[in-house]
MDTraj code that builds the backbone (N, CA, C; nanometers):
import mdtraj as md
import numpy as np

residues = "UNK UNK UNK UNK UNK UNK UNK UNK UNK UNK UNK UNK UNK UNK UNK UNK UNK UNK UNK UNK UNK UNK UNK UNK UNK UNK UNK UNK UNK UNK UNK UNK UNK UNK UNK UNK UNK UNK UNK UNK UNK UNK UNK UNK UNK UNK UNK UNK UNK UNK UNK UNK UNK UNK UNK UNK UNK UNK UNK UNK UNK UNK UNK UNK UNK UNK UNK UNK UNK UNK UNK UNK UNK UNK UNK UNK UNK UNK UNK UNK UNK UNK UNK UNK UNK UNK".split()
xyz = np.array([
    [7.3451, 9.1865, 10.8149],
    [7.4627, 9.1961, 10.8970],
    [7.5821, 9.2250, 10.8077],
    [7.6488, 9.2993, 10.8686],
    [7.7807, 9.3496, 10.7741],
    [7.8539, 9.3114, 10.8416],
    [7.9807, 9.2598, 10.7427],
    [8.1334, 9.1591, 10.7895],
    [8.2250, 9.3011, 10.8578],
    [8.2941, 9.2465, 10.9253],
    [8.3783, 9.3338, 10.9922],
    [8.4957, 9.3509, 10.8772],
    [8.5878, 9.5100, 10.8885],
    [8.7001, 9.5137, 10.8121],
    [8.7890, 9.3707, 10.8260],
    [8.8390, 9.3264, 10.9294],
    [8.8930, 9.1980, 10.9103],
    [8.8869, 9.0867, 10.9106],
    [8.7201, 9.0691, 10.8455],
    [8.6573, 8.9713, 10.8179],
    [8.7531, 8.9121, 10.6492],
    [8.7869, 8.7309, 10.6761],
    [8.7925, 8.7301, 10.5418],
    [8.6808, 8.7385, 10.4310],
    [8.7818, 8.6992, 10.2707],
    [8.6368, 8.7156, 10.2105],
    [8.7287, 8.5468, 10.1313],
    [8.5728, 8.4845, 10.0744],
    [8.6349, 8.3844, 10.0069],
    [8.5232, 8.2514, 10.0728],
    [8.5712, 8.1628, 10.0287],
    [8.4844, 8.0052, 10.0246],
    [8.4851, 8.0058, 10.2096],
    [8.3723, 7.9759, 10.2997],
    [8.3268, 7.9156, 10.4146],
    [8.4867, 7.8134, 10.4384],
    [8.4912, 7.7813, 10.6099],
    [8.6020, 7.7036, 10.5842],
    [8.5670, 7.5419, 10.5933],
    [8.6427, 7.4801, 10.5577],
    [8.6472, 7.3677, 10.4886],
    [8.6114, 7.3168, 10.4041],
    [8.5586, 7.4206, 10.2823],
    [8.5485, 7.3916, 10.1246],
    [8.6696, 7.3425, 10.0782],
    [8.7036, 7.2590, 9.9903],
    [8.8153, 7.2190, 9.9359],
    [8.8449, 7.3430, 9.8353],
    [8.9832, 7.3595, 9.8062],
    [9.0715, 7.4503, 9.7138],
    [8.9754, 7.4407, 9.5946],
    [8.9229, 7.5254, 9.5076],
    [8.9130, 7.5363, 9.4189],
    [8.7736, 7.4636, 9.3450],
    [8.6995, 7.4416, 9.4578],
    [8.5540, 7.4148, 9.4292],
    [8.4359, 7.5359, 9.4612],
    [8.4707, 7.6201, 9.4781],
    [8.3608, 7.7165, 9.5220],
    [8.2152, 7.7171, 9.5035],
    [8.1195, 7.7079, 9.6243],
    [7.9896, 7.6965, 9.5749],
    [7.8953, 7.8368, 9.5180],
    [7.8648, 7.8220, 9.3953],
    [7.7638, 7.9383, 9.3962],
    [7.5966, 7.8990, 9.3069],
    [7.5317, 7.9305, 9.3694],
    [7.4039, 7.9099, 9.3769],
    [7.3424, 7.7762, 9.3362],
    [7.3904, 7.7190, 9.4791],
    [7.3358, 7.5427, 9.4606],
    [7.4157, 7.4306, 9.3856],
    [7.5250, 7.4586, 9.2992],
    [7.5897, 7.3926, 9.2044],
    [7.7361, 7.4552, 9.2467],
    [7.8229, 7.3288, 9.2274],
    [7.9591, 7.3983, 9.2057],
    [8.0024, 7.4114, 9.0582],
    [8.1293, 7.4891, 9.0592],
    [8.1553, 7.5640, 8.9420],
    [8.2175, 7.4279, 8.8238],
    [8.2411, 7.3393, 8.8722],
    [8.2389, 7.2272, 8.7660],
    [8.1458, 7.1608, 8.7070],
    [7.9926, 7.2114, 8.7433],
    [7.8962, 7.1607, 8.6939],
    [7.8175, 7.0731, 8.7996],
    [7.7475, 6.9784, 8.7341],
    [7.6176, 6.9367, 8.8504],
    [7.6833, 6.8140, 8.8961],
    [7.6420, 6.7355, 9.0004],
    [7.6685, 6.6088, 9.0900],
    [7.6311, 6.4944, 8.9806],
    [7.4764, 6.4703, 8.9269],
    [7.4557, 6.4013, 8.8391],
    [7.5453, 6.3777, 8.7075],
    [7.4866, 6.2501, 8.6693],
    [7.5681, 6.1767, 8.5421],
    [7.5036, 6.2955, 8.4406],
    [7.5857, 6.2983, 8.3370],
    [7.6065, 6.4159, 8.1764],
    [7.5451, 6.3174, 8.1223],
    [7.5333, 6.1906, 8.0757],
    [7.4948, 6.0816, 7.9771],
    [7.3663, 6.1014, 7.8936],
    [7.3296, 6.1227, 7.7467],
    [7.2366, 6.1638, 7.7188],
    [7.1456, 6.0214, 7.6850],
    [6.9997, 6.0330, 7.7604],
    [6.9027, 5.9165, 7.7527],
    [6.7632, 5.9797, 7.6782],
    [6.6641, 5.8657, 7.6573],
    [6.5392, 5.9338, 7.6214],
    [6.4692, 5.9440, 7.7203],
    [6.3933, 6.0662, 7.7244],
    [6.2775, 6.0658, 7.8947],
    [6.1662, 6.1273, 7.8140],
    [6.0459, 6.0969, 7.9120],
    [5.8862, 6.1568, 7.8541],
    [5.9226, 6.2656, 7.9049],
    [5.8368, 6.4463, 7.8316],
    [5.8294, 6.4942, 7.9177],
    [5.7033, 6.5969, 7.8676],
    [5.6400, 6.6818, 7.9468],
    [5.5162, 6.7596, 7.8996],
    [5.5983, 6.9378, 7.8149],
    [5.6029, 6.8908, 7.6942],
    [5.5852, 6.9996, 7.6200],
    [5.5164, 7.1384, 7.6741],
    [5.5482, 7.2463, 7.7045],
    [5.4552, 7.3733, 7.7636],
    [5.4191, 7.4412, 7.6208],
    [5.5402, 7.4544, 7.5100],
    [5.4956, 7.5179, 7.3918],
    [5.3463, 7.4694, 7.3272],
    [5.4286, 7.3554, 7.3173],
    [5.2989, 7.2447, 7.2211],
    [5.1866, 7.1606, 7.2997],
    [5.2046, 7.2074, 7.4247],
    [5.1085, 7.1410, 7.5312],
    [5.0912, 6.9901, 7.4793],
    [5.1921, 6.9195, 7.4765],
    [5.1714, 6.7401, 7.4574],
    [5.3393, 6.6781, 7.4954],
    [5.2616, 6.5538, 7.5143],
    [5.3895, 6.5018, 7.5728],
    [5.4550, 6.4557, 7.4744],
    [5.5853, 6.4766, 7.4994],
    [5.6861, 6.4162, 7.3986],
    [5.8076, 6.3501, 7.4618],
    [5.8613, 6.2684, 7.3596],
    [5.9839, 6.2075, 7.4010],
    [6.1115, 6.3124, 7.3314],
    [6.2070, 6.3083, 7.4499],
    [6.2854, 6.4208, 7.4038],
    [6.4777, 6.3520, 7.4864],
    [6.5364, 6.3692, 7.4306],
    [6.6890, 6.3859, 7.4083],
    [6.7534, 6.4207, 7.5320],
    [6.8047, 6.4115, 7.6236],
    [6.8256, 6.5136, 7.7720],
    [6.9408, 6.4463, 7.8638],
    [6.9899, 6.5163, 7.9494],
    [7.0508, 6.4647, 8.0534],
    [7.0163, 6.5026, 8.2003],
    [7.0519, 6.4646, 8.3172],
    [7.0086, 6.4753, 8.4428],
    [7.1116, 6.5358, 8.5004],
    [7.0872, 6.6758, 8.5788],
    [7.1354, 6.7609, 8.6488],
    [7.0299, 6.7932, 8.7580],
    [7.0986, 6.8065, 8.9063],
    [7.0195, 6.8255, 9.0025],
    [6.9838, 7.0056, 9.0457],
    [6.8651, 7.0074, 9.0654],
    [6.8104, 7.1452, 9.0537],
    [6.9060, 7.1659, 9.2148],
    [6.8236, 7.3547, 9.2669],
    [6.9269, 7.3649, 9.3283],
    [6.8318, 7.3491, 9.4815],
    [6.6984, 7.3119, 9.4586],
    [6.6403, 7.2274, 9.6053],
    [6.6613, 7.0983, 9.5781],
    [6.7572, 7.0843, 9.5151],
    [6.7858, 6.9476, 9.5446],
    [6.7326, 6.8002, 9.4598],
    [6.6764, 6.8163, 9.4071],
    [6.5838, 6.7162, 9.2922],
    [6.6769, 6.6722, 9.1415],
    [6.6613, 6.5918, 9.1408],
    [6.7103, 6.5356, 9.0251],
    [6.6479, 6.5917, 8.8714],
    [6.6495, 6.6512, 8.7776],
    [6.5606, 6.7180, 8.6697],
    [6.6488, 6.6173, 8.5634],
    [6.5692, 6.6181, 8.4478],
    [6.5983, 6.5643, 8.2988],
    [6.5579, 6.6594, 8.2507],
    [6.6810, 6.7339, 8.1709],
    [6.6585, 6.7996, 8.0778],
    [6.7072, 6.8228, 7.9438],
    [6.6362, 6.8499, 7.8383],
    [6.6561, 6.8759, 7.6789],
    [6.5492, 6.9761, 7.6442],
    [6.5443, 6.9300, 7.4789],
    [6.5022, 7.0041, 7.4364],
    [6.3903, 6.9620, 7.3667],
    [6.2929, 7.0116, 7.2904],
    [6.1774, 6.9615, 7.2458],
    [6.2188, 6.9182, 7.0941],
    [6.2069, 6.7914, 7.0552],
    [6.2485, 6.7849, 6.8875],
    [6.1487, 6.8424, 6.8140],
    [6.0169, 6.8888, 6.8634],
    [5.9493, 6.9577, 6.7285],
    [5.9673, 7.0945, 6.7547],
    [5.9785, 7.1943, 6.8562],
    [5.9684, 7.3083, 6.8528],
    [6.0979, 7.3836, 6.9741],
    [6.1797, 7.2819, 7.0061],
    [6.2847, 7.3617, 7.0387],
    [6.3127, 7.3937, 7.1731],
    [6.2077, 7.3962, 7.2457],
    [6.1993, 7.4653, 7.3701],
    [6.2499, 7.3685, 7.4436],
    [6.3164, 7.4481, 7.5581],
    [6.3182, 7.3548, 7.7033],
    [6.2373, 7.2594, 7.7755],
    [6.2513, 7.1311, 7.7685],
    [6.1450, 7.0392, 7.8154],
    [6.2870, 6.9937, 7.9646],
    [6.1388, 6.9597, 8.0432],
    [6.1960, 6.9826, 8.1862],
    [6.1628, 6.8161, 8.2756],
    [6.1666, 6.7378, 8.3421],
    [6.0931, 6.6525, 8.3766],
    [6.1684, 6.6204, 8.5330],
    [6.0789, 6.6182, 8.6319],
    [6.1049, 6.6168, 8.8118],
    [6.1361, 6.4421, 8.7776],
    [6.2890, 6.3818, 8.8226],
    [6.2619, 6.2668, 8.8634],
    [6.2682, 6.1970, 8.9924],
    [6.2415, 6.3423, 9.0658],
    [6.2976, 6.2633, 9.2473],
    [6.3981, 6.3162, 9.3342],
    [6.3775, 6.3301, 9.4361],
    [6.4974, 6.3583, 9.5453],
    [6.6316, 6.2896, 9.5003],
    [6.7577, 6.3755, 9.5106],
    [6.8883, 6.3666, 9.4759],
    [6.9182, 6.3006, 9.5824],
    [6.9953, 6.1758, 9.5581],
    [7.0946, 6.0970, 9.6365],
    [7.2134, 6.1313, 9.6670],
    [7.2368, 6.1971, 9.7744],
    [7.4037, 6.2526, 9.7991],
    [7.4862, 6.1731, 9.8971],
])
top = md.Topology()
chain = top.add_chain()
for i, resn in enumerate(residues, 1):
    res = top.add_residue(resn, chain, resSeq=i)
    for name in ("N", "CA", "C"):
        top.add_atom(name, md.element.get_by_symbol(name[0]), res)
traj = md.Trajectory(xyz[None], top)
């Protein structure tokens, strides 16, 4: 469907000023706490589990993720901890 010429363009109404949503997250970053903790998580490089460094940001169906990085090889380690509380 195509917007009409005097269709506006811009945030849905009743977004607040200056939060705009784009793809699942607003532009200030995620809902979840930044705080960095230790979490298990399954290595894909090194196929083993490791304990790894991370913080919790909510994916954009909605789930809570822990994420860092792998201390032996670097990569993105990922770990599902559950439906997001909003």
């Amino acid at each position: 469907m195509r917007p009409s010429a005097g269709a506006p363009c811009g945030p849905p109404p009743g977004t607040p000023p200056g939060r705009h949503r784009t793809g699942g997250r607003d532009e200030e970053g995620t809902v979840a706490d930044q705080a960095q903790t230790t979490y298990n998580g399954y290595c894909v490089k090194c196929k083993e589990k490791r304990d790894f460094e991370g913080h919790v940001e909510v994916s954009k169906t909605g789930m809570n993720m822990a994420k860092g990085k792998c201390p032996v090889c670097g990569t993105t380690v990922n770990r599902i901890l559950g439906k997001a509380k909003v």
